[in-house]
C-alpha positions in Angstrom: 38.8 -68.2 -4.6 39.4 -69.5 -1.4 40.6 -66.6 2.0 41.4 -65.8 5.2 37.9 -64.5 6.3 39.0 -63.2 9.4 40.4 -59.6 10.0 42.2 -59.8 13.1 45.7 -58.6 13.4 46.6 -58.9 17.1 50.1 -57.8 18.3 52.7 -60.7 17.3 54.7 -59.2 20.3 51.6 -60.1 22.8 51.8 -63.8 23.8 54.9 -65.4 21.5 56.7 -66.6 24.7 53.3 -68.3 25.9 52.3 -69.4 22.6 55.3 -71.4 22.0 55.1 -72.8 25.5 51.6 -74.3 24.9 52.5 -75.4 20.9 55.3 -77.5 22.3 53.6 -78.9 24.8 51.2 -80.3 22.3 54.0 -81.6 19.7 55.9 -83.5 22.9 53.0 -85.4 23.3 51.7 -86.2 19.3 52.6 -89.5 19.7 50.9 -90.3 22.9 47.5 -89.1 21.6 47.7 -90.9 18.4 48.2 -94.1 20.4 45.3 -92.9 22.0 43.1 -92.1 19.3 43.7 -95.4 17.1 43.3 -97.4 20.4 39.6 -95.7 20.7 39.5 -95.7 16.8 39.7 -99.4 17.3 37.5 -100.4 20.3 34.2 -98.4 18.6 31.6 -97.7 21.6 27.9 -96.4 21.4 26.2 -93.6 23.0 26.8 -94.3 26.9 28.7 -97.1 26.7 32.2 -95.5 26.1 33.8 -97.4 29.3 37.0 -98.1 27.3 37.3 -94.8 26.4 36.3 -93.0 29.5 38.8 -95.4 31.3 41.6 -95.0 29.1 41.2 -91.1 28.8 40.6 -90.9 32.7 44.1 -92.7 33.3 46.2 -90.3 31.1 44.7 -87.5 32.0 45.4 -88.0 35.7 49.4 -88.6 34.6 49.3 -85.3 33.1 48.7 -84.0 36.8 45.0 -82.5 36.2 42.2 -83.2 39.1 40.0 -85.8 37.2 36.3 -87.1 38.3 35.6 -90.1 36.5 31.8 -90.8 35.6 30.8 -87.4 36.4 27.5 -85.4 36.4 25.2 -88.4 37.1 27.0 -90.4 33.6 28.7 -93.3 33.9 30.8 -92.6 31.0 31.4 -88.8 31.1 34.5 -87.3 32.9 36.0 -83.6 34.3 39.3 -83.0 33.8 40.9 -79.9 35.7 44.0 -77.6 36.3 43.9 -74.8 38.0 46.9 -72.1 38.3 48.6 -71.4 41.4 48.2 -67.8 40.9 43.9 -68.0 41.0 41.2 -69.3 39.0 40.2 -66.4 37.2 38.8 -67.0 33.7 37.8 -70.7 32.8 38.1 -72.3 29.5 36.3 -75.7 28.6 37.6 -77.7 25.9 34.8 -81.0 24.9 36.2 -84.1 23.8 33.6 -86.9 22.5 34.4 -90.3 21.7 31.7 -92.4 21.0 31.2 -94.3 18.1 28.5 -94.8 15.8 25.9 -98.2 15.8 27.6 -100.4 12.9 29.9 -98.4 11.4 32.0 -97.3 14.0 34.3 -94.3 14.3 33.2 -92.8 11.0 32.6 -89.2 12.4 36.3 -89.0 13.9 35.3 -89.0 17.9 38.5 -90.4 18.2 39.9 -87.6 16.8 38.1 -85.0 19.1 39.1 -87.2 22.0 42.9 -85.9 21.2 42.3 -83.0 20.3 40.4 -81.8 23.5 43.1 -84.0 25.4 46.3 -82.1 23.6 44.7 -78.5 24.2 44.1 -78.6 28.1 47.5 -79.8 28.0 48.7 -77.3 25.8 46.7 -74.7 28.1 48.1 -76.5 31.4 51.5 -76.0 30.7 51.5 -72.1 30.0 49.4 -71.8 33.1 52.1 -73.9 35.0 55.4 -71.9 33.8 54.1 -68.8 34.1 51.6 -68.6 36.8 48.9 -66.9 34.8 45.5 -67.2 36.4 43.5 -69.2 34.9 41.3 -72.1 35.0 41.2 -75.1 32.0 38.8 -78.0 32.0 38.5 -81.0 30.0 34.9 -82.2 29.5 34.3 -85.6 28.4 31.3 -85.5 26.8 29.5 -89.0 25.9 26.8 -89.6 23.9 26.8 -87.1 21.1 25.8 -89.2 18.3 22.6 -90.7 19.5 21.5 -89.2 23.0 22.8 -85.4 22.7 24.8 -85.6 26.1 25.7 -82.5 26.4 22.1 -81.4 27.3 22.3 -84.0 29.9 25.5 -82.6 30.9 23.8 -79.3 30.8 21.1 -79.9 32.8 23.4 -81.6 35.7 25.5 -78.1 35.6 29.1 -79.2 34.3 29.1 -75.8 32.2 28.2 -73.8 35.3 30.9 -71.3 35.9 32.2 -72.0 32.7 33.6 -68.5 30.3 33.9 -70.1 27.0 33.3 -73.6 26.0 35.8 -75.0 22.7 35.7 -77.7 20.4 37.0 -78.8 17.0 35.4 -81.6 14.4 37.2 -83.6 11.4 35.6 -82.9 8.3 36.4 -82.4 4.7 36.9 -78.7 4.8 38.0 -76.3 7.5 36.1 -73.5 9.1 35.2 -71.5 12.1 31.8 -70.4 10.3 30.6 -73.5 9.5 26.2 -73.7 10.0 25.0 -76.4 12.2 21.6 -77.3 12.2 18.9 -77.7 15.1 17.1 -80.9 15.3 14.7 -83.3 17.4 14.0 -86.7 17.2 10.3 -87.9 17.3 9.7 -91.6 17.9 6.5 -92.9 17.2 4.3 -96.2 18.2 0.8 -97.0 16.7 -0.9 -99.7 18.5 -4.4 -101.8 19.2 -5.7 -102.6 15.8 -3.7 -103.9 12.5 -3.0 -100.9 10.2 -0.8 -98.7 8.2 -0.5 -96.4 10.5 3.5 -95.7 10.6 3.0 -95.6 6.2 0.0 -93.0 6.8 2.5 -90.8 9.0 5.1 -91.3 6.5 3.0 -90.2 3.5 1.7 -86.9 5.6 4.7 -86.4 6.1 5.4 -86.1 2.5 3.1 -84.0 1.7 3.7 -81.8 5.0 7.2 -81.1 2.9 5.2 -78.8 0.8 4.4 -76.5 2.9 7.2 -75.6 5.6 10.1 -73.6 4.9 13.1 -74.5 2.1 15.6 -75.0 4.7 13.8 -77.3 7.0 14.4 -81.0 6.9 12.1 -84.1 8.0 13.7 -87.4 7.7 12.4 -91.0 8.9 12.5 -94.6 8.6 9.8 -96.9 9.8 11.5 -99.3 12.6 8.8 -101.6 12.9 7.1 -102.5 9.7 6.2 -106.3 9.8 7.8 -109.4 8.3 5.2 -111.0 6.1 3.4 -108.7 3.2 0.0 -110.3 3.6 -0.1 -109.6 7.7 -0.8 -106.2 8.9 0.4 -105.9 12.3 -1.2 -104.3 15.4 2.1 -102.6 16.5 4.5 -100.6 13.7 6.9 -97.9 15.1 8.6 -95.5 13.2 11.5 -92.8 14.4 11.6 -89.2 12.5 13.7 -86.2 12.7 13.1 -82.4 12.1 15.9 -79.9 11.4 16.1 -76.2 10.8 18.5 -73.7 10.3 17.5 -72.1 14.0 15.9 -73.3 17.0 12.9 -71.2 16.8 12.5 -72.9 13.4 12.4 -76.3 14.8 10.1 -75.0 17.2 7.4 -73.8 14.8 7.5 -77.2 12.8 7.5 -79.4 16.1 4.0 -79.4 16.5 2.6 -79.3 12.8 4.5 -83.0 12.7 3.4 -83.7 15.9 -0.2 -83.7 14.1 0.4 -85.7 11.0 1.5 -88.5 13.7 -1.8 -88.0 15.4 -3.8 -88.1 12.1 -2.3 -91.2 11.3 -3.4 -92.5 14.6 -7.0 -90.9 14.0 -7.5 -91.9 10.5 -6.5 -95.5 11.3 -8.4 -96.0 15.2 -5.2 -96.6 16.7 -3.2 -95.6 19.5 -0.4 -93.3 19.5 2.5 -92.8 21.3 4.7 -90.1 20.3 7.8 -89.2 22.3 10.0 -86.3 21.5 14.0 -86.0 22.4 15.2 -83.0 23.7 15.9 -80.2 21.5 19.7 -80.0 19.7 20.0 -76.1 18.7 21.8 -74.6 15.9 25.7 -73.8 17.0 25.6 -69.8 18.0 28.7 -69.0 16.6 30.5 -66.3 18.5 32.8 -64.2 15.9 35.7 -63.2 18.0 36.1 -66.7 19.2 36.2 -68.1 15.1 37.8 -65.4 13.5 41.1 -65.8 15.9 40.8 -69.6 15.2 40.8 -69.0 11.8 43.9 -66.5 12.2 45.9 -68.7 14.6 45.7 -71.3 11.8 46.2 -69.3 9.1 49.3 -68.0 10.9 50.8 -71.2 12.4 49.9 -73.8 9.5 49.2 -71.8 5.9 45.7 -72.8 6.1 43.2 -71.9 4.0 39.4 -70.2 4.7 36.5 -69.7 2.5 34.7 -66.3 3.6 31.9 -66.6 6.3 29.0 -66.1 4.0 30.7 -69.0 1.6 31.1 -71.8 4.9 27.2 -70.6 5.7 26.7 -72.6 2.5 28.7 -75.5 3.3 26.2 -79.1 3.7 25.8 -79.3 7.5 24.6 -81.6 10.2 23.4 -81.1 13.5 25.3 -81.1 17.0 24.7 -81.1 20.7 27.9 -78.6 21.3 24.7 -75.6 20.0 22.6 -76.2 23.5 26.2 -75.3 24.8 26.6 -72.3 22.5 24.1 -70.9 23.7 24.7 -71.0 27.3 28.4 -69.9 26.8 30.0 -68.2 24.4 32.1 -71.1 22.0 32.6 -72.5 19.0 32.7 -76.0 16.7 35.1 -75.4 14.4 36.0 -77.9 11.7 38.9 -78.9 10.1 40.0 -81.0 6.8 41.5 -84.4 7.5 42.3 -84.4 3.5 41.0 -87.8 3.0 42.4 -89.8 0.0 38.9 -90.7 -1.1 35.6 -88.9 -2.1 33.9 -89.7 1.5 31.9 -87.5 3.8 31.0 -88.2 7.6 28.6 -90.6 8.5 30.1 -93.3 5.7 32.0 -96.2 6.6 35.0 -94.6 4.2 35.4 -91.9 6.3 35.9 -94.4 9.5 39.2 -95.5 8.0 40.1 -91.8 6.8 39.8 -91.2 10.7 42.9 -93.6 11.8 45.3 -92.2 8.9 48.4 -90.2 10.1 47.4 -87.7 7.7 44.4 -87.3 9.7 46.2 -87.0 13.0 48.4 -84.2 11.5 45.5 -82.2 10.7 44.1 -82.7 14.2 46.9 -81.8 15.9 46.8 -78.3 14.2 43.5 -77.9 14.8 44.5 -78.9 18.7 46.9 -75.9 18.6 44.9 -73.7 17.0 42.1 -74.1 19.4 44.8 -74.0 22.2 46.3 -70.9 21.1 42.2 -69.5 21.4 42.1 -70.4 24.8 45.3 -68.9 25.7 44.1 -65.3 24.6 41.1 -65.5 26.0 43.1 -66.3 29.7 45.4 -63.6 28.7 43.7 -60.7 27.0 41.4 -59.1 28.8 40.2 -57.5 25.9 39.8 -60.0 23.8 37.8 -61.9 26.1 35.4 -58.9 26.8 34.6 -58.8 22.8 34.3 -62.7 23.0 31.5 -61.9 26.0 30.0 -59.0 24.5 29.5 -60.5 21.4 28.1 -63.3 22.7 25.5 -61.1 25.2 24.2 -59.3 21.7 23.5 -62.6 20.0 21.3 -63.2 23.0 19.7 -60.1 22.8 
């Protein structure tokens, strides 16, 4: 039986005025980002080559009257978005939005949909800070490239989370929750060259038997990119691209390097050359519980939603995201939210693209806009909230 997992039970009489500043805010402009989101729904752009996205997000952002810097951080195709109260900068809340698409099949992990939804919050946020003169800093990060490069460790590394308090984000999926696991993973991609051989189907087979012997709740997956054309030639080059996952970081860590040697036994076995590149490392999301457990209220609350308890969303399948490297630099969350698709889809499948573009999906998104919003708002408001959020998340790295 499904429930609210979180205990919280704030003062109603603490931020009503502000909240319904922010949640109105949001509804004036539903329309606006669902133009937005089916026009990026339907121009579908690859890892760092979001330019009609970037340029269309850019341009509304800067009528909204934030302080926008186009192709920032060293990317062509990521983008700040700031507003910054009258009264002081104070506390600063980051809000991601990612929009690019994935190779063939588009849109079918609902970027468009966190485009909006980091879009409606800062505006949301903005408009409290604006009426009121609350201190308070909010900042819109577009954030390219999660689907195939991890971006945000880019982003990382050029310092756009520096002097960040909390970064925020939300992602369509087929059930809601601020508990949800997400994965670590890195990429490996492999070339064996300088004398025909099987060497990309040797690494692949230890591989398969490496899977014996590592822990249940690791994960190695690969294809072979390069594997010839004709059955009866055995080429001199083969190529092959593998991925690790584990429920931690340090997990992914420990299994790196025991891979790292079935590629070079493959390599050995055969007399070819190797060359083995790994990507940088995507880490599990640290999930700070203050931050999660309000979302969860907020929604509960404003919309009727429903929650499993944490230890059930632990168990819920999961993937692997870029928004952990930030998790555990800041404190944040990625949430995720049901888009109640009409068919028996998941991400990653072509079905789900066209879930993405439905209004029911945009409805869903918009709550989970306001929800996040409302987040923010506490954290910019009550100062002791935001000392649990920050405490909590200086025990997790402890």
């Amino acid at each position: 039986m499904e429930q609210n997992t979180n205990t919280f039970d704030p003062n109603d009489e603490l931020t009503p005025k502000f909240a319904d500043i922010a949640l109105k805010a949001i509804e004036d402009i539903s329309d606006e980002l669902h133009e937005i989101s089916i026009k990026i729904h339907e121009n579908p752009e690859v890892a760092y080559e979001e330019k009609y996205a970037h340029k269309l997000l850019v341009n509304y952002m800067q009528e909204k009257g934030f302080k926008v810097t186009p192709s920032a951080f060293g990317l062509e195709t990521a983008f700040v978005a700031e507003f910054q109260s009258e009264a002081g900068k104070d506390r600063v809340v980051s809000i991601n939005s990612e929009y690019d698409a994935l190779p063939d099949i588009g849109h079918a992990c609902g970027h468009n949909l966190i485009a909006i939804s980091g879009v409606g919050a800062v505006i949301g946020l903005k408009a409290v800070l604006e009426k009121f003169e609350i201190k308070g800093t909010v900042k819109l990060l577009g954030t390219p490239a999660e689907e195939q490069a991890s971006g945000k460790v880019e982003l990382i590394k050029a310092g756009a989370y520096d002097g960040v308090d909390i970064s925020l984000m939300v992602h369509p999926s087929i059930y809601n929750g601020g508990f949800v696991k997400f994965l670590s993973v890195q990429t490996a991609n492999i070339e064996y060259f300088g004398k025909p051989a099987h060497a990309a189907v040797l690494a692949y087979n230890n591989i398969g038997l490496l899977r014996q012997q590592i822990l249940p709740t690791n994960r190695i997956h690969g294809i072979i990119n390069n594997g010839g054309k004709s059955a009866n030639v055995i080429l001199e080059y083969t190529s092959g691209t593998f991925l690790i996952r584990g429920n931690t970081v340090k997990d992914v860590k420990e299994l790196q390097p025991r891979v790292h040697k079935c590629f070079e036994a493959a390599a050995e076995a055969t007399g070819c050359k190797a060359k083995i590149t790994w990507s940088n490392e995507v880490y599990d999301v640290n999930i700070n519980e203050p931050l999660s457990a309000r979302y969860e209220y907020y929604l509960s609350k404003k919309f009727d939603i429903k929650f499993s308890p944490k230890d059930v969303q632990s168990t819920f399948p999961s993937a692997s995201t870029d928004q952990g490297n930030v998790t555990y630099l800041v404190p944040g969350f990625h949430a995720v939210y049901d888009i109640r698709t009409s068919i028996n889809t998941v991400n990653h499948q072509r079905e789900f693209c066209s879930e993405c573009k439905t209004k029911i999906a945009h409805e869903e998104t918009i709550k989970a806009t306001s929800g996040m919003a409302l987040v923010g708002l506490d954290f910019l408001i009550d100062d002791e909230f935001a000392k649990q959020v920050t405490d909590f998340f200086a025990k997790s790295k402890s």
